[in-house]
N, C-alpha and C positions, 0 to 999 in steps of 0.2 A: 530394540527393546522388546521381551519377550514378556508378555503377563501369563501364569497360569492362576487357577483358581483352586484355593485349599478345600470347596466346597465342593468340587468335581475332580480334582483324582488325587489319591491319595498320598499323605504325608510319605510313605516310603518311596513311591517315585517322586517328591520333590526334592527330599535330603538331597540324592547324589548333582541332579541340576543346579541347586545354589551352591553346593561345594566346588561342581565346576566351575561356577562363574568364579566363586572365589579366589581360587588357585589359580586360575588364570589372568588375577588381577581385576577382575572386574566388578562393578558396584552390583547390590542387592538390596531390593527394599524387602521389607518382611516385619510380618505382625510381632506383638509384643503385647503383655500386661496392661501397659497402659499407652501407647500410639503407635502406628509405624514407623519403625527405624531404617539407617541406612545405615548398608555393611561392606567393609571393603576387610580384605586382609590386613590386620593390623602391624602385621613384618613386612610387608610390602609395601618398601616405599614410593615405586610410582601409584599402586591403588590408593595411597594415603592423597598423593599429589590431584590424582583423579579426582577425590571424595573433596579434597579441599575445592577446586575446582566451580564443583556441585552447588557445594554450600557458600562458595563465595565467600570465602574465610582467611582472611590472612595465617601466615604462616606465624607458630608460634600460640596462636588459640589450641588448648588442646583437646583431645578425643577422649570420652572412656571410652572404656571394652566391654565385653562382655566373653566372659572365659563359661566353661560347662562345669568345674569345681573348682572347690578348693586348692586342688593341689595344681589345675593348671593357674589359677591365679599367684599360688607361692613363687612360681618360675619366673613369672615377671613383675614382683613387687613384693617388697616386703614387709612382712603381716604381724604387728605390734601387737600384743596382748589385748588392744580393745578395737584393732579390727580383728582380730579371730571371736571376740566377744559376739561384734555387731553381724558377723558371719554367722554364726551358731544359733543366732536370736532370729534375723531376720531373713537370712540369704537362704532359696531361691525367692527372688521376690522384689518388689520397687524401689530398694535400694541402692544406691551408689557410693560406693567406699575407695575413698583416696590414700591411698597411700605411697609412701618413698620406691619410684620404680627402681627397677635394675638395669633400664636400658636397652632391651632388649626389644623392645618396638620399633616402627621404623619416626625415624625423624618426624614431628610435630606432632607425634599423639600425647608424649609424656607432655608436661608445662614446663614452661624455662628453668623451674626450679629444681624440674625432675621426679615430680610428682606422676602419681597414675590412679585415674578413675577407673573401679572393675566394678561389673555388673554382673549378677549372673541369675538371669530371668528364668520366672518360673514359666513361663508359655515352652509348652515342650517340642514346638519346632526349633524356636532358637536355638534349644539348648541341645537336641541334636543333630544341630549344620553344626556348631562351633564343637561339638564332640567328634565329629565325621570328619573335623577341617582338622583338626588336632589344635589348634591356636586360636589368639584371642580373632573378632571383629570387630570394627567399631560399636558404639552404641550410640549412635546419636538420633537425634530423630530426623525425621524423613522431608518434613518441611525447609521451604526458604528462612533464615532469620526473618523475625519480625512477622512472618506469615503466620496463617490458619492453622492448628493445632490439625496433626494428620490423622483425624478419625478412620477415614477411608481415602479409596484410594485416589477419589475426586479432586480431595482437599491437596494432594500436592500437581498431580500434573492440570488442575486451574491456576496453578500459581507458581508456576514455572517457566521459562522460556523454551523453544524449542530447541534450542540448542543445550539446555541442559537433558533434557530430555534421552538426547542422544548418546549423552555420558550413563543411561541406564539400562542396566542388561538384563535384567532380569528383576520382575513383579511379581510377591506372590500375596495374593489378593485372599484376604480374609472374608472379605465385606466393611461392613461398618463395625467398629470394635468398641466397649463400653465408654463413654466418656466416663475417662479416671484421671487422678490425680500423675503429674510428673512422678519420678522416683524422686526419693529425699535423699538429699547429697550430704555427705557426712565426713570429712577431712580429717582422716587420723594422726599424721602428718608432726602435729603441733604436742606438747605437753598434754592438756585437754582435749578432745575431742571437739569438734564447731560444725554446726550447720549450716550450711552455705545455699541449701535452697529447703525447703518443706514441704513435702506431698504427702502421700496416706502416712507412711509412717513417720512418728513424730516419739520423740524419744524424751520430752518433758513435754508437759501441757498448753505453757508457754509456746504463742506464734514469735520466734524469734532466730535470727541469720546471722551472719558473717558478712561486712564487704568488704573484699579488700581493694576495690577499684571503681574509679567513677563508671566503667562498663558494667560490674556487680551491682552495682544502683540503679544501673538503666535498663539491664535484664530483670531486677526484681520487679520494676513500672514495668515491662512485657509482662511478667509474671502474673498481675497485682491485674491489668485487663483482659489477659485470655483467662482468669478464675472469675471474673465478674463481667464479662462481654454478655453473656448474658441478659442480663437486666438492659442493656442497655436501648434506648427508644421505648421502654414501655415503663422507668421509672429514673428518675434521677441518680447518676451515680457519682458522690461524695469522698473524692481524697482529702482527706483533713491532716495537713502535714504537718507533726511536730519538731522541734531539733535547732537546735544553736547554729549561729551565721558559718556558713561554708561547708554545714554538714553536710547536704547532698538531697536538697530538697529540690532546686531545679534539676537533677541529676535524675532524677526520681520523675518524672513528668516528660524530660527529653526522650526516655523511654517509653514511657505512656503513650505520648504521642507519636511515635515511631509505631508502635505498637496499632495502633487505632489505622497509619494511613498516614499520618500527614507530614509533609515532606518540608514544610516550611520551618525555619532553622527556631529552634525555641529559648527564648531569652526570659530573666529575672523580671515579672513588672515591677520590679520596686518604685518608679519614679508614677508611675501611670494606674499601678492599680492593679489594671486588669488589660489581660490579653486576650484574643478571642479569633480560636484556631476553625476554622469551615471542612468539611467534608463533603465534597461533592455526591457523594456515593449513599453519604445516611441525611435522616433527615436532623439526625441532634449533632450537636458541636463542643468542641473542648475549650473551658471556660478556665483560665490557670490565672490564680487570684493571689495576690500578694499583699498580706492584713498590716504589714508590718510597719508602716505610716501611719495607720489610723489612729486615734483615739479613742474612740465609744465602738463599744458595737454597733450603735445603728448607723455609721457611715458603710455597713458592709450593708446594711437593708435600702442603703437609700444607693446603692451601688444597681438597685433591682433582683437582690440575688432572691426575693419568693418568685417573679417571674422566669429567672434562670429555674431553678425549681423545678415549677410546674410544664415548662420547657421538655423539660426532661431532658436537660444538655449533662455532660461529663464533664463536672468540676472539679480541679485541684488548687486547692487552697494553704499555700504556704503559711507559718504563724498563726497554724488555727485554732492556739491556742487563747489565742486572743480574743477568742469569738467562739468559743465552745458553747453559749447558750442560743444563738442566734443558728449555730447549726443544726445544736440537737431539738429545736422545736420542729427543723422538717424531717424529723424520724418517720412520720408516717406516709411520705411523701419522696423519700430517697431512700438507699443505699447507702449508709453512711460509714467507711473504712477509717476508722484512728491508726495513724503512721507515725512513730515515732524513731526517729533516724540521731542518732549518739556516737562521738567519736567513741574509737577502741582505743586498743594499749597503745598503738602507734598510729602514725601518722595519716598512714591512708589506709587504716583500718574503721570501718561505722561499721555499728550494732542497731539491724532493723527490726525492731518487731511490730506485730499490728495487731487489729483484732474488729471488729462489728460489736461495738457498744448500744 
């Protein structure tokens, strides 16, 4: 594993070194808009195999890219009237647009359906390795699943193995790079357009997604605490889970807590109430509350939830709408996230949106 630094020599002697590594099949971490990514040849199917490897990723999860234009993105997917739209509008830049690949990837970048995510970043090193390399790279970010969002270059090799380690050939170290939003994932794919994840750009005002998979529900709970991990230990933070029985409100928590650390398996309290997840490492706890029994709202007060509160533990509370006045009196004292999770057209489709009321 080689580290150079983009603050001591110059972007033109690094091009041609990460286009080596690439060509030769080998992984590259490297700055971006908004976190470190990781980049293998995306024609390459054993650097695919490699990067899956990395990421600890079953096969069949798929990759976007990130192409240098237009017209290398038309070679490998093709580009429906409203992603040339959202290309025109938003591309170079935080966006990720899906569309019907041609296959010309190597095996598990496309999705089983045949889709392909392209990116194509405005940070102008990316965009001249993947111009230099002639074809796409992945774009994925540089972290573990489930790990520390990759500001720098700390955040992933503290949270790696050394044996993944060894799977990387080349480092090229920015420093610490803005905390910014993920890119907004945008699936052209379908009749309408749908958003499948929300970062800086947001293409109606509405916070609102697409899931098509109990995984989509447990990445959105990743999602929902690397945006608000923040707060967390210094004030109360409040999942208020809305949505009909099986929509994907424990689904939404299993990631949460994935998310946060904890490794212990996470189930519905329906029968009990309430569950109460420990972190050895912080000093607050995740508190997953199940309203759906109750009758009055003050059986959630007499449950201690102003001492949970004042705690400052990380509460999710399924059926909270059943309790919407007992939550919103500790507004001044939490963090409080309205989640409401709605089946879609089919079956294992849910519509999440949310907001800070």
């Amino acid at each position: 594993m080689k580290v150079i630094s983009l603050k001591k020599i110059p972007q033109s002697k690094i091009i041609p070194q990460a286009v080596s590594v690439l060509q030769t099949g080998g992984l590259l971490i490297y700055p971006t808009e908004t976190v470190y990514g990781i980049g293998a040849d995306a024609t390459n199917p054993e650097a695919v195999k490699k990067l899956s490897e990395y990421k600890s990723r079953p096969f069949g999860k798929p990759y976007s890219v990130a192409v240098a234009d237009q017209k290398m993105a038309e070679k490998y997917a093709e580009l429906n009237t409203t992603a040339k739209k959202l290309y025109r509008q938003f591309l170079p830049g935080p966006l990720t647009v899906i569309s019907k690949g041609k296959h010309f990837t190597a095996a598990g970048v496309e999705s089983e359906t045949g889709s392909l995510g392209i990116r194509m970043s405005s940070y102008p090193l990316v965009k001249q390795i993947v111009k230099s390399l002639g074809r796409p790279i992945t774009a994925t970010s540089a972290n573990e699943a489930y790990k520390k969002k990759p500001y720098q270059i700390s955040d992933i090799l503290n949270n790696i193995s050394d044996k993944k380690k060894k799977l990387i050939d080349l480092i090229v170290d920015a420093g610490r790079l803005p905390k910014r939003e993920p890119s907004t994932v945008i699936d052209t794919t379908m009749d309408d357009p749908v958003a499948l994840r929300i970062g800086k750009i947001k293409l109606t005002k509405e916070n609102k997604i697409l899931s098509r998979s109990e995984e989509n529900t447990q990445n959105f709970g990743k999602e929902m605490w690397q945006k608000y991990e923040q707060f967390a230990g210094k004030r109360a933070i409040v999942f208020a889970l809305e949505g009909q029985l099986g929509a994907g409100k424990t689904q939404f928590v299993k990631g949460l807590a994935r998310a946060m650390g904890i490794d212990t398996a996470v189930t519905s309290p329906t029968f009990n109430l309430m569950n109460h997840y420990s972190l050895l490492s912080t000093p607050y706890s995740l508190l997953h509350i199940d309203v759906w029994r109750i009758e009055t709202e003050k059986e959630l007060e007499d449950l201690g939830f102003k001492k949970i509160i004042s705690d400052k533990s990380v509460i999710a509370i399924e059926w909270a709408d059943k309790v919407v006045n007992v939550i919103r009196r500790q507004n001044d004292e939490a963090v409080i996230i309205w989640i409401k999770i709605k089946y879609g057209k089919s079956d294992n489709e849910r519509i999440i949106s949310w907001g800070v009321k």
